[in-house]
DRENKOL-928231 format. One record per residue (C-alpha): residue in one letter; x, y, z. Coordinates in Angstrom, 1 decimal, m for minus. Example, Ala and Ser with C-alpha at 12.3 -4.5 7.8 and 13.67 -1.06 7.14 Angstrom:
SITE   type        x        y        z
SITE      A     12.3     m4.5      7.8
SITE      S     13.7     m1.1      7.1
# end
This chain:
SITE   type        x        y        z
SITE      X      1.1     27.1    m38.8
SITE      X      2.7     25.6    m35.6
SITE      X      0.8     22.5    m33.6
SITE      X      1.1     23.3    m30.2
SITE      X      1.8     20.1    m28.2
SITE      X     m1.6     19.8    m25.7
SITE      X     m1.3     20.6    m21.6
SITE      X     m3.9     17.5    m20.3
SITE      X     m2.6     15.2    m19.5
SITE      X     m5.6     12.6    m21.2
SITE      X     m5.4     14.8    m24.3
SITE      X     m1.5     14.0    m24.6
SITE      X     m2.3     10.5    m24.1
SITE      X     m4.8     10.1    m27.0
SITE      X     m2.5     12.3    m29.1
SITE      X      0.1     10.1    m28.4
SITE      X     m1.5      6.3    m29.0
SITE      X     m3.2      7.6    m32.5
SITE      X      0.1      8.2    m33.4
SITE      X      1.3      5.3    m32.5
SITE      X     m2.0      3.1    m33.9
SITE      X     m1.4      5.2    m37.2
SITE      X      2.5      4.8    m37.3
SITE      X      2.4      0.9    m36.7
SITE      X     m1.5      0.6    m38.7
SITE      X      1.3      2.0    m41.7
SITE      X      4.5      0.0    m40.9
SITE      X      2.5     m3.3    m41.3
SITE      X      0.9     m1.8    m44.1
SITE      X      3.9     m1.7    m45.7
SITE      X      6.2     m4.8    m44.4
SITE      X      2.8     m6.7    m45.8
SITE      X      2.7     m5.3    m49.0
SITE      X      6.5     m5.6    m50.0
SITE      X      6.8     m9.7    m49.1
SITE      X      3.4     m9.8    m51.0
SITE      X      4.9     m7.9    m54.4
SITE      X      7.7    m10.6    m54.5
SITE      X      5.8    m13.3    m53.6
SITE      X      3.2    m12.1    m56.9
SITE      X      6.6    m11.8    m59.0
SITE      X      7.6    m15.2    m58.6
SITE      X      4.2    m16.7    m58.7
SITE      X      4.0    m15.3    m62.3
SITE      X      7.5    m16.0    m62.9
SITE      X      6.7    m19.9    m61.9
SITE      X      3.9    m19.6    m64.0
SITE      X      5.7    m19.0    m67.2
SITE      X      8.4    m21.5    m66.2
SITE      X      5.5    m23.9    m66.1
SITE      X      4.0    m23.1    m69.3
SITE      X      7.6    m23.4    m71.1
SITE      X      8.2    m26.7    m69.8
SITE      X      4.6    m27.8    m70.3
SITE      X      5.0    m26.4    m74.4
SITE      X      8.6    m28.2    m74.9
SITE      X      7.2    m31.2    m73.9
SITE      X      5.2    m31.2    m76.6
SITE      X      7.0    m33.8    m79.4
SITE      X      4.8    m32.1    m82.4
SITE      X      7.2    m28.7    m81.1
SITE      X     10.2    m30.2    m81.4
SITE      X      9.6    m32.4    m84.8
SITE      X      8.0    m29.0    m86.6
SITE      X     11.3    m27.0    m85.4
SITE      X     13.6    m29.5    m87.1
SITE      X     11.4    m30.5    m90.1
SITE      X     10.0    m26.8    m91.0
SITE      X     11.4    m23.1    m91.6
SITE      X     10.3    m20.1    m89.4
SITE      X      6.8    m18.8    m91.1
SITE      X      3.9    m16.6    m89.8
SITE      X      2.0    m19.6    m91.0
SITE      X      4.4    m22.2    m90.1
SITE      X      3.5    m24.6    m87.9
SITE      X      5.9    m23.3    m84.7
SITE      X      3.8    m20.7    m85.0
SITE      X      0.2    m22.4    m85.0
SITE      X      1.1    m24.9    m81.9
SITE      X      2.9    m21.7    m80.0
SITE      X     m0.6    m19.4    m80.4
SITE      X     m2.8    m22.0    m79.1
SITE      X     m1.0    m22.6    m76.2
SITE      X     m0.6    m19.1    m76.0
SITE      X     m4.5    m18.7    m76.1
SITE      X     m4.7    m21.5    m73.8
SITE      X     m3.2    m20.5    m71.2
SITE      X     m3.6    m16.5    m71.3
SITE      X      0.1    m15.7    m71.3
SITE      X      1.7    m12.6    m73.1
SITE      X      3.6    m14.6    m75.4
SITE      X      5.6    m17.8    m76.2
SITE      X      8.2    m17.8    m78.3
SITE      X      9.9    m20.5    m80.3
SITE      X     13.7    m20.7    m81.1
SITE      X     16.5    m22.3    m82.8
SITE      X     19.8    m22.7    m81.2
SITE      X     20.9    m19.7    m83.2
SITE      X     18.5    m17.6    m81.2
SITE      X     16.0    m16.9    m84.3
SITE      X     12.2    m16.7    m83.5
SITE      X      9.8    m19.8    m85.1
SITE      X      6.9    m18.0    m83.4
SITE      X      6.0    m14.9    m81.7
SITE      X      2.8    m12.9    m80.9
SITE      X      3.7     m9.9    m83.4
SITE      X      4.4    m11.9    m86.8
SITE      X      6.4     m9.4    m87.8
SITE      X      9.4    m11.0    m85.2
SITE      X      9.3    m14.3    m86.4
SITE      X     12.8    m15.2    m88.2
SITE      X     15.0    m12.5    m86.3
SITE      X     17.0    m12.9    m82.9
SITE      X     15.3    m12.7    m79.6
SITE      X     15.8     m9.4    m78.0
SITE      X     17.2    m10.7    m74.7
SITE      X     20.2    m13.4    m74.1
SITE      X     19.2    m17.1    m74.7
SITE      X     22.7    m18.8    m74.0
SITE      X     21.6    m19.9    m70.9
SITE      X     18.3    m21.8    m71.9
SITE      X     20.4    m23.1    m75.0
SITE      X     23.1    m24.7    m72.6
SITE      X     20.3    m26.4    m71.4
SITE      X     19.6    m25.1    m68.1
SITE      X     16.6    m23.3    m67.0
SITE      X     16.0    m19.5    m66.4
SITE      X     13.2    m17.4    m64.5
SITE      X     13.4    m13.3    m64.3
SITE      X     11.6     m9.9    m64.5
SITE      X     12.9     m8.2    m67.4
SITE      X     12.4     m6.2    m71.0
SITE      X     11.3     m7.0    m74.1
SITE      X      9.5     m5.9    m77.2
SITE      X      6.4     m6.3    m75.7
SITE      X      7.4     m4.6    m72.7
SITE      X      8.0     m5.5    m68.9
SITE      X      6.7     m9.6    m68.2
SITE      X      7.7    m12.1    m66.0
SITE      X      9.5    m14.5    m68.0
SITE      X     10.7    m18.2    m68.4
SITE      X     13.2    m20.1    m70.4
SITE      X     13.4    m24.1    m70.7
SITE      X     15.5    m25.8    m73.4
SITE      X     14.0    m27.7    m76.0
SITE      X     14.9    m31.2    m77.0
SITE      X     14.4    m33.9    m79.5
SITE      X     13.7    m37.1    m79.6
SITE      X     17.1    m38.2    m78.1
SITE      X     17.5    m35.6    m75.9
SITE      X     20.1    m32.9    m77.8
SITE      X     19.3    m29.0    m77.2
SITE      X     17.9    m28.0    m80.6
SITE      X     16.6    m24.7    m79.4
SITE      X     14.6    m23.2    m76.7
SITE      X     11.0    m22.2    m75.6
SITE      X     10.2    m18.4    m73.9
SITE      X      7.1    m17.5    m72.0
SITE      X      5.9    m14.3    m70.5
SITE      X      3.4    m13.0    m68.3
SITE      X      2.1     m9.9    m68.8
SITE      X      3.9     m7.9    m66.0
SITE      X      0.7     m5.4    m65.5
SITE      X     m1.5     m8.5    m64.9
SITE      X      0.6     m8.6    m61.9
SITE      X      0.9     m5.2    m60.9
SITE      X     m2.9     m4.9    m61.3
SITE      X     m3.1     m7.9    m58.7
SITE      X     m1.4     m6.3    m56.4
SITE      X     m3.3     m3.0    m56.7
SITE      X     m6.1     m5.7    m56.6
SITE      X     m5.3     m6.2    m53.3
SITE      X     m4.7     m2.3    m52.0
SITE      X     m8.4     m1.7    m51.4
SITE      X     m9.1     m4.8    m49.0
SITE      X     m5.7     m4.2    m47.3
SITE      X     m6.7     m0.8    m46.6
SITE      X    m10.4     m1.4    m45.3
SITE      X     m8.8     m3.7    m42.7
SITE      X     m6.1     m1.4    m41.9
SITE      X     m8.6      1.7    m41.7
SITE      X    m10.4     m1.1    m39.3
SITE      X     m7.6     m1.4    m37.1
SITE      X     m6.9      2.4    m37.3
SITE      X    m10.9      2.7    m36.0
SITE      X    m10.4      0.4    m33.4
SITE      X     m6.6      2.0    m31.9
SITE      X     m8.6      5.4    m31.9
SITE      X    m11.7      4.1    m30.2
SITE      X     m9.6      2.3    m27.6
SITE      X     m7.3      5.4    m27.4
SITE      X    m10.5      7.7    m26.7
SITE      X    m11.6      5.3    m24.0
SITE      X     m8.6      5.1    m22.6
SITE      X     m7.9      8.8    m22.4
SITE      X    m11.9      9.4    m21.0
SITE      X    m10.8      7.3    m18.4
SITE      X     m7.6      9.1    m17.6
SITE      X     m8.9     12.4    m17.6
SITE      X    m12.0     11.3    m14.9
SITE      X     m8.7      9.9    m12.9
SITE      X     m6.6     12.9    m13.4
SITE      X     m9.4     15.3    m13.1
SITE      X     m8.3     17.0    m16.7
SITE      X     m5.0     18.0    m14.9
SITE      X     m1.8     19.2    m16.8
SITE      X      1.3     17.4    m16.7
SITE      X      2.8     20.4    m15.0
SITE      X     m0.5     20.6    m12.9
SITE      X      0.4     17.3    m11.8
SITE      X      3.8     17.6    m10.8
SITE      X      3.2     21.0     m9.1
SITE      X      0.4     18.5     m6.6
SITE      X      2.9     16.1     m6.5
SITE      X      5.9     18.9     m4.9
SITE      X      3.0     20.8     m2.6
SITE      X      2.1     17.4     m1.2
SITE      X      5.3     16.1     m0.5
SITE      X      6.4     19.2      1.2
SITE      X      3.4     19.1      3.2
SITE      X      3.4     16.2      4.4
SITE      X      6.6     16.4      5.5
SITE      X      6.3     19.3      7.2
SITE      X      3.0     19.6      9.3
SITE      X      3.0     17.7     12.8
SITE      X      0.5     15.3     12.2
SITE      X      1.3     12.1     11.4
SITE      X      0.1     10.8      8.0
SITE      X      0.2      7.3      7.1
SITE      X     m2.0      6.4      3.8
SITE      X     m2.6      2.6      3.2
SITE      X     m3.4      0.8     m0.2
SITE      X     m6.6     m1.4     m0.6
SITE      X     m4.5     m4.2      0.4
SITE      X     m3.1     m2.8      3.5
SITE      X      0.1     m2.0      2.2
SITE      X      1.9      1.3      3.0
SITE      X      1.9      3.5      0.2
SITE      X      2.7      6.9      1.8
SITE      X      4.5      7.7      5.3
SITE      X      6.2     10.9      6.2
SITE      X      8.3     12.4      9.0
SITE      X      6.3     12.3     11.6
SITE      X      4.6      8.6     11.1
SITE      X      7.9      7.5     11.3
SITE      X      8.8      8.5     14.5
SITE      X      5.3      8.5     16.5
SITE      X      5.3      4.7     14.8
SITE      X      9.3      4.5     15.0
SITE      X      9.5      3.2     11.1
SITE      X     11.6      3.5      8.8
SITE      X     11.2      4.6      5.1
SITE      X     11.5      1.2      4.0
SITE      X      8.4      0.5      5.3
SITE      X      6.6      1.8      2.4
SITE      X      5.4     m1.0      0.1
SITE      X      5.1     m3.8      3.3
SITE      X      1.8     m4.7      4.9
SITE      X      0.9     m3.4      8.7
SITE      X      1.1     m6.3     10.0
SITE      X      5.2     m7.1      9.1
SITE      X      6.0     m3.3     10.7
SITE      X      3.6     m3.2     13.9
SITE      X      3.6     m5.7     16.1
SITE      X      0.0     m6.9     16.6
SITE      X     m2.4     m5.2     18.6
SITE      X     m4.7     m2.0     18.7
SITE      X     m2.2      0.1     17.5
SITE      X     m2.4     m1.9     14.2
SITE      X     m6.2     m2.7     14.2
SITE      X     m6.9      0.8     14.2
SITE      X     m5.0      1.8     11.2
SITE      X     m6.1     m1.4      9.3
SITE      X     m9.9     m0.2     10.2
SITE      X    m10.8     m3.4     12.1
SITE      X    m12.3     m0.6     14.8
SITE      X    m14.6      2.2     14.1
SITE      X    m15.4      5.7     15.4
SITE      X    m13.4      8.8     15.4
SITE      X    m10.4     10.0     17.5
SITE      X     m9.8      6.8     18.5
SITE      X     m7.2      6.3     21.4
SITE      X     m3.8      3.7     21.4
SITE      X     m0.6      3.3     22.9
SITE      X      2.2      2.6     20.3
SITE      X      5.9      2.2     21.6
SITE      X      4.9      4.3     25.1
SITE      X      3.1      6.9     23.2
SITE      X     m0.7      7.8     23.7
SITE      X     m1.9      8.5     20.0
SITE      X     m5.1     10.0     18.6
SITE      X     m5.8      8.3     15.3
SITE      X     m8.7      9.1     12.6
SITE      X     m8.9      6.6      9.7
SITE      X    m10.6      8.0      6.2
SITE      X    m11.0      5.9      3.6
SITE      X    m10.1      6.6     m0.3
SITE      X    m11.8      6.0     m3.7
SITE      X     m9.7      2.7     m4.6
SITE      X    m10.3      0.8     m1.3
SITE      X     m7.0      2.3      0.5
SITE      X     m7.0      4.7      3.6
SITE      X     m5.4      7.7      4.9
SITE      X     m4.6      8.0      8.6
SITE      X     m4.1     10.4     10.4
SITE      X     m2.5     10.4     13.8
SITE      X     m1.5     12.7     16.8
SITE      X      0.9     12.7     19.5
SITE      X     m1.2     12.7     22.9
SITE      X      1.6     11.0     25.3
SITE      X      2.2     14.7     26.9
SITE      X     m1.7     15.8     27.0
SITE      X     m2.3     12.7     28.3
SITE      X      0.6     12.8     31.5
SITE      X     m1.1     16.6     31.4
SITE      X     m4.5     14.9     31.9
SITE      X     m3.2     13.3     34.6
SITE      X     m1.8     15.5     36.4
SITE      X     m4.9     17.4     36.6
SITE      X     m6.1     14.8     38.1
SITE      X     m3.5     14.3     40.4
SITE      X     m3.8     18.5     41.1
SITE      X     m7.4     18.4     41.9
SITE      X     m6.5     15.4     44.1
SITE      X     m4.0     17.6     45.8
SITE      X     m6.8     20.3     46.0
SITE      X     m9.3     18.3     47.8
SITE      X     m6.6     17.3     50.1
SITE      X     m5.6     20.3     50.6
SITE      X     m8.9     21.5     51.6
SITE      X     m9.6     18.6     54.0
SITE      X     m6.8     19.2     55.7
SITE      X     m7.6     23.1     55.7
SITE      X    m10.7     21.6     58.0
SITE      X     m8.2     19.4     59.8
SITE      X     m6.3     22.0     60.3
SITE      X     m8.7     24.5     61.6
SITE      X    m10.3     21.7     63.9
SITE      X     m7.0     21.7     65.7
SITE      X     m6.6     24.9     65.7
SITE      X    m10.1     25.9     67.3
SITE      X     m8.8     22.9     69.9
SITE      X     m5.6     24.4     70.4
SITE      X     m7.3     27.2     71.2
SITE      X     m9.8     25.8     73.6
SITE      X     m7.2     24.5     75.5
SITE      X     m5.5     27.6     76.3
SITE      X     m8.5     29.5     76.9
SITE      X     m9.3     26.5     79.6
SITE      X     m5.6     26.8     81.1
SITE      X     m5.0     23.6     80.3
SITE      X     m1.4     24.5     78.5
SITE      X      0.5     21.0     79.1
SITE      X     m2.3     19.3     77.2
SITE      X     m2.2     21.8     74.6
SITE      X      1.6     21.3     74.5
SITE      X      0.9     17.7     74.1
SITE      X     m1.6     18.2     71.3
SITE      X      0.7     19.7     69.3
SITE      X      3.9     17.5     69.5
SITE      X      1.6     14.9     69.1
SITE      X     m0.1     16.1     65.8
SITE      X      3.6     17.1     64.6
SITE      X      5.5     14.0     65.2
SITE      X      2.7     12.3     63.5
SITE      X      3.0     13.8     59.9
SITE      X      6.8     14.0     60.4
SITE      X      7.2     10.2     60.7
SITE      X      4.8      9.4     57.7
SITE      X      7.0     11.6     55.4
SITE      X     10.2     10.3     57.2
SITE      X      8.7      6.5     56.6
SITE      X      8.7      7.5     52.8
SITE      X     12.0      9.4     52.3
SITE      X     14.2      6.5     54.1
SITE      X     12.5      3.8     52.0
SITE      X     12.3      5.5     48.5
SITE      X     15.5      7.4     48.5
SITE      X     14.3      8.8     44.8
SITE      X     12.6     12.2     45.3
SITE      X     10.0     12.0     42.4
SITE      X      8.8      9.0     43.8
SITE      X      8.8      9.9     47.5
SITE      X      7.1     13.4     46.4
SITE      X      4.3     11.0     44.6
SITE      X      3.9      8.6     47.2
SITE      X      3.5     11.2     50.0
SITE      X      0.9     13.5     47.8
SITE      X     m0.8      9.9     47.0
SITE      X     m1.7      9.0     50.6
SITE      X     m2.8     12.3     51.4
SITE      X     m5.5     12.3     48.3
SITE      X     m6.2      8.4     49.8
SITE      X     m7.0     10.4     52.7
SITE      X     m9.4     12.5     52.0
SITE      X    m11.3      9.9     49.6
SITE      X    m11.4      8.3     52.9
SITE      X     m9.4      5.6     51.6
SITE      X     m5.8      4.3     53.5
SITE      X     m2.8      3.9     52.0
SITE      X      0.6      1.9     52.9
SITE      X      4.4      1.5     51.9
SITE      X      5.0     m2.0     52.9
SITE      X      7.7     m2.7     55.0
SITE      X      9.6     m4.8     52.9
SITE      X      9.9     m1.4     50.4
SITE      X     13.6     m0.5     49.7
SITE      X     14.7      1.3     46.8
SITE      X     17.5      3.5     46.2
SITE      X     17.8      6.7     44.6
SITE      X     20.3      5.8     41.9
SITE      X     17.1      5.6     39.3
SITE      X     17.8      5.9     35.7
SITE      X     14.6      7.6     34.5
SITE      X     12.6      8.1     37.1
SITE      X      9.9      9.9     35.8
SITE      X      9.0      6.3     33.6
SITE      X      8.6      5.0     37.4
SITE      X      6.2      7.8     38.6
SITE      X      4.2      7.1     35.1
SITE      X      3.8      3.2     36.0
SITE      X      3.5      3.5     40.0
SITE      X      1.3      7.2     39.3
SITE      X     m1.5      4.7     37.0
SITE      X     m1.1      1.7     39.3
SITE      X     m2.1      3.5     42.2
SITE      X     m4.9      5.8     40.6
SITE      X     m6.6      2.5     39.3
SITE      X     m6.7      1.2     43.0
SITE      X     m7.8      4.2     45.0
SITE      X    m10.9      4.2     42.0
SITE      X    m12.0      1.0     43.4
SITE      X    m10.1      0.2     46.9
SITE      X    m10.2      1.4     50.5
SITE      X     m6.8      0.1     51.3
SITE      X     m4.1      0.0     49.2
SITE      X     m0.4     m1.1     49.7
SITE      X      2.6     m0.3     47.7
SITE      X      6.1     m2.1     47.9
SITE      X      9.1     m1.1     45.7
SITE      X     12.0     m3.5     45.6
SITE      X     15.3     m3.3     44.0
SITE      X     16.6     m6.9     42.3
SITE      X     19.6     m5.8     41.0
SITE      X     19.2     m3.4     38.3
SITE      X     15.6     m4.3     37.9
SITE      X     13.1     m2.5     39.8
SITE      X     10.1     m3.8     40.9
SITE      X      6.8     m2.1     42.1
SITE      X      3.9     m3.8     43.5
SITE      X      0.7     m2.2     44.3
SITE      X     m2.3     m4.3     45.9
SITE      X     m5.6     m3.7     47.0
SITE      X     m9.1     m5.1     48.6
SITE      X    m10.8     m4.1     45.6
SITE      X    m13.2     m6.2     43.8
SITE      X    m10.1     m8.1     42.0
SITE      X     m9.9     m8.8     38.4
SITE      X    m11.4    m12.4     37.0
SITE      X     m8.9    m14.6     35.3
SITE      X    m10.4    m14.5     31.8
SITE      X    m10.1    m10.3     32.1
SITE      X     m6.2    m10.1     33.5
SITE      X     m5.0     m9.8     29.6
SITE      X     m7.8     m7.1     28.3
SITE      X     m7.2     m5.0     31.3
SITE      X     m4.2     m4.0     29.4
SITE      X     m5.6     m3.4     26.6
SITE      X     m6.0      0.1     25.0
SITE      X     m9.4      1.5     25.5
SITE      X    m11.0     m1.5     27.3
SITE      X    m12.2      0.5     30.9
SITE      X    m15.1     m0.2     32.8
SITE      X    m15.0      3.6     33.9
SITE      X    m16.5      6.8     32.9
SITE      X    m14.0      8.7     30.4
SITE      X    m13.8     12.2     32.0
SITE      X    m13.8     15.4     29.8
SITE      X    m10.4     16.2     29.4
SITE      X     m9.3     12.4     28.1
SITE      X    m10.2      9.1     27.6
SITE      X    m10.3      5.8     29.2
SITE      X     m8.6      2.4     29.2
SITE      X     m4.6      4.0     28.6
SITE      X     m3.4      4.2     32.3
SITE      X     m2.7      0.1     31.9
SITE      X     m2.0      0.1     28.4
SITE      X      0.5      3.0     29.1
SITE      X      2.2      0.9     32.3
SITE      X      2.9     m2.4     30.0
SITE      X      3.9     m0.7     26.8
SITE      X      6.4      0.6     29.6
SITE      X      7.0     m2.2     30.7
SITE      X      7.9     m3.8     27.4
SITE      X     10.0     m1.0     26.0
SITE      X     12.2     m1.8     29.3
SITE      X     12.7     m5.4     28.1
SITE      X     10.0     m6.2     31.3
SITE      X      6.4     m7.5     32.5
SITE      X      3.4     m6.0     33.9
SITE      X      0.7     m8.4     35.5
SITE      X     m2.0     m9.2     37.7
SITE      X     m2.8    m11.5     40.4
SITE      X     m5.7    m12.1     43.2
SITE      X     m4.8    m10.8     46.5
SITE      X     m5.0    m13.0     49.5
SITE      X     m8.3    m12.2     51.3
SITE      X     m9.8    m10.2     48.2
SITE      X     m8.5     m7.9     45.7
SITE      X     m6.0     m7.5     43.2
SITE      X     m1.9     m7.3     43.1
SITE      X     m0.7     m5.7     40.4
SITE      X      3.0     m6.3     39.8
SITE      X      5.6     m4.8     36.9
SITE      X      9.0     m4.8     36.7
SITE      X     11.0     m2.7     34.9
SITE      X     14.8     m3.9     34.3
SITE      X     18.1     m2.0     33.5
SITE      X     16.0      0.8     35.2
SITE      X     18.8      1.4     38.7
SITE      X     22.1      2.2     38.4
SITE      X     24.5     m0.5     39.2
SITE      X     26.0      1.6     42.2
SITE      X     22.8      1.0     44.1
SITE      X     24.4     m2.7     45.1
SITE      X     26.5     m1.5     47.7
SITE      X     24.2      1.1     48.8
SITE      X     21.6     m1.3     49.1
SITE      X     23.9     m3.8     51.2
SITE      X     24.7     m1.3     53.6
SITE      X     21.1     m0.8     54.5
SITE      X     20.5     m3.9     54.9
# end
């Protein structure tokens, strides 16, 4: 009949620590029980060494040895028996230096040699061991025994009935097992508890069950495109795969450290530590716009789970910027049919110089707005955004300016990080200004872009939470949230090594300045002292 080894994992467990209770309940069992059989063999064998020694002291012994033959009724043999009877031991016996019995419990023995060497006693020395006699197995003693002046003139045996001390020890089986059994009763009862509890935290899973979760899991985590990133209850990263590490850019030796020694302080971080409730909760970490839902466990941790919305976001705003273009577009479709209808009318009036006039005029007017643009901001991204800007300023019936003093190349290094920063800056103004001005200088390699307005201004205790993710005093519209067009220009900022800031304006307003360095090309020094 073959034991099969059992699949749970809790049922292994409890197999396992009964074994072990039982297998060390036995082993101390036994390592107590052999010290305690010696120790009982030379307690008995110090007994009988105590009553020889006690019986050669006696003078009477000594005197009746020298003055008397052996005799059954001699008395050797009286004084022997009652200190055999006195003191309960198997037998003493009485001898001359010959090695002839004056006494011994069978009467028969008295008058021929001891059975067993006496040389030792008779040289005068004393001797304890376990050994054989005629009376069977006894712990035994020999002392020499002297006269008067001290001479050797024979010798005194004792011995203790060596089943007295076997039944002592077997005496002591019973109590020796009851607490053993105890301990035993105890292991298994702990055991069961402990394996109850391990199969409620295993959910009565297999071993192979187990390691089957622990495969699917790691290769699912590693390969969906959500970011996972689970937390212990002490904020610690326990977990972190692919993606976590590079929406968060981490490293795999970030698992095991706190939050707050991998992120550097902010939102980012007080969302996944929970310090800020809801769902689908908006941040900017390292330039990216992330969507993060927080969950938390049975044993105080959390599992977060984030999502790369950088490009829906830039998407979301350049829906915004289309529709701008949109309603621009159709203003200027009524613009455009206005001048029409009055191009018309003047020829239908003959009046063909002024309708000449209208024309050039109307012509040379949009041509030197774009030109203004193109020879200032050499970049085409930037020009392209500035130009589509003031015409949705336009038809919001708002006006907006390059400032003179703009000059910037088109040696750009990334430009399209420029039309993110400028794109937000400007979006935020024409939500709250009816003139807005934009400069773009070049210092260097750092570029700097400026964009004011006659808005209400920002108050001084706000300038630091405008720039905070989420924080917006605005409507979120359906397609995406709030509070990241900021955020989004000074994480920029700071991944460039730069600031972002604002100012009051002078006569009302705000000035909102970044600037971005390493972000020109170093050609654009002579190109920029040539314009000038």
């Amino acid at each position: 009949m073959r034991i099969h080894w059992p699949r749970r994992v809790f049922a292994q467990v409890l197999f396992t620590q009964v074994a072990i209770t039982t297998g060390v309940v036995m082993l101390v069992t036994g390592l107590f029980l052999a010290p305690l059989s010696h120790q009982l063999d030379d307690q008995a064998m110090r007994q009988a060494l105590s009553i020889a020694q006690t019986a050669a002291a006696e003078p009477e012994l000594a005197q009746h040895l020298t003055g008397s033959d052996p005799s059954p009724d001699g008395p050797v043999q009286a004084e022997a028996e009652r200190i055999r009877r006195a003191t309960g031991a198997l037998y003493i016996v009485v001898m001359d230096t010959r090695g002839v019995r004056w006494s011994h419990t069978d009467i028969e023995q008295i008058g021929r040699h001891v059975s067993t060497d006496p040389s030792t006693a008779l040289a005068g020395r004393e001797i304890m061991q376990i050994d054989n006699g005629t009376l069977g197995r006894s712990a035994r003693a020999k002392v020499p025994l002297r006269d008067e002046h001290g001479a050797v003139i024979g010798a005194v045996s004792v011995g203790i009935a060596y089943d007295s001390v076997h039944e002592r020890l077997l005496g002591t089986i019973p109590g020796l097992l009851l607490y053993s059994g105890t301990a035993l009763a105890a292991g298994v009862l702990a055991a069961l508890a402990v394996s109850r509890r391990l199969q409620r935290s295993t959910h009565g899973l297999a071993f192979a069950d187990i390691s089957a979760l622990l495969d699917e899991r790691e290769a699912m985590l590693h390969s969906i495109r959500e970011a996972v990133l689970a937390l212990d209850a002490r904020g610690r990263i326990r977990l972190l795969n692919d993606e976590a590490q590079r929406l968060l850019e981490l490293t795999p030796d970030a698992v095991g450290r706190e939050l707050g020694e991998v992120l550097p302080p902010g939102r980012t971080a007080e969302v996944l530590a929970g310090r800020v409730d809801g769902a689908n909760l908006l941040t900017v970490c390292r330039g990216r716009v992330l969507l993060a839902n927080r969950m938390p466990t049975g044993d105080g941790g959390a599992v977060v789970t984030l999502r790369d919305r950088t490009e829906l976001e830039l998407l979301g705003r350049e829906l915004d910027a289309t529709h701008g273009l949109l309603d621009a577009l159709r203003a200027q479709d009524h613009e455009h049919a206005n001048r029409l209808h009055t191009l018309l009318g003047l020829l239908e009036l003959g009046r063909h110089e002024a309708a000449v006039e209208f024309v050039v005029e109307v012509a040379d007017g949009h041509r030197a707005s774009a030109e203004q643009v193109t020879e200032r901001v050499k970049d085409p991204l930037l020009s392209a955004l500035l130009v589509g800007k003031t015409a949705i300023a336009a038809e919001r019936g708002a006006s907006l300016h390059i400032s003179p003093g703009t000059l910037l190349p088109d040696v750009v290094v990334d430009p399209r990080d420029l039309v993110t920063v400028l794109g937000n800056l400007i979006d935020n103004a024409l939500d709250v200004a009816s003139f807005i001005e934009v400069e773009l200088l070049a210092e260097g390699t750092t570029a700097v872009l400026r964009v004011s307005d006659n808005g209400p201004g920002v108050a001084p205790d706000m300038r630091e939470q405008i720039f905070t993710e989420g924080w917006s005093t605005k409507k979120s519209p359906a397609h995406r949230g709030r509070g990241l067009g900021l955020a989004l220009v000074r994480r920029l900022a700071e991944r460039y090594g730069g600031v972002a800031r604002v100012s009051a304006r002078a006569g009302g307003g705000a000035v909102f300045t970044v600037v971005l360095p390493e972000t020109l090309a170093v050609r654009q020094l002579t190109e920029v002292g040539e314009l000038q």
